[in-house]
N, C-alpha and C positions, 0 to 999 in steps of 0.2 A: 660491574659497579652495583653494589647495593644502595635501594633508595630507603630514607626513611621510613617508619609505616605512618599512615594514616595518623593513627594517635601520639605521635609524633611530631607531630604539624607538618611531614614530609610533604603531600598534597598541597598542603592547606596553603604551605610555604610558594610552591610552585603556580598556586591561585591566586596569591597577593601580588606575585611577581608581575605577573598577567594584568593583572585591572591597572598594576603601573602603569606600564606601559600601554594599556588600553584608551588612559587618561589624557594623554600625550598625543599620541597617532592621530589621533582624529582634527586634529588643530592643526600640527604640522601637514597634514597632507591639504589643510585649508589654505595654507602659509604655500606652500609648493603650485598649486593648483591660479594661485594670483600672481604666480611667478613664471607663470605659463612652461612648468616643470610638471608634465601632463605624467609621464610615464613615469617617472618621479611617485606622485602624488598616489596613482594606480597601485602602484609597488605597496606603499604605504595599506593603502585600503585595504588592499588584498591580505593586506598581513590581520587589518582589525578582526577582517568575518575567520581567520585561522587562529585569530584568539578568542573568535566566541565558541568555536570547536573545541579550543582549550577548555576553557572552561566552563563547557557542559560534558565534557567528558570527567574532567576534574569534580564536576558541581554529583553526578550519574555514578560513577565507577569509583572515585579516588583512586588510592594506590594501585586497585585494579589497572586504570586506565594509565598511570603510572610507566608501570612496567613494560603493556604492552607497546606504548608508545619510545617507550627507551630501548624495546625488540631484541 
């Protein structure tokens, strides 16, 4: 599968996706966490610090980081 390039908004597009869902995460693992939905919540989290890997890898490399992540 080819990814878009860079000037493209291929990246960029993949960046926005992320801060979405960035936006969200962090409330619902709030919401789970008072629902004493521990492992739940955890799942969540974990996911927030592999979307700030996203994107600084995104933010460092672009479509570089793109690709190798698509392997």
């Amino acid at each position: 599968m080819r990814h878009r390039s860079f000037r493209d908004g291929g990246s960029e597009d993949y960046a926005k996706g992320i801060v979405c869902y960035d936006r969200i995460e962090p409330e619902a693992a709030l919401i789970l966490l008072d629902a004493k939905q521990i492992v739940e919540a955890r799942t969540i989290a974990r996911c927030c610090l592999e979307n700030l890997y996203w994107i600084v890898g995104l933010a460092e490399d672009g479509d570089n980081f793109v690709e190798q992540m698509a392997g």
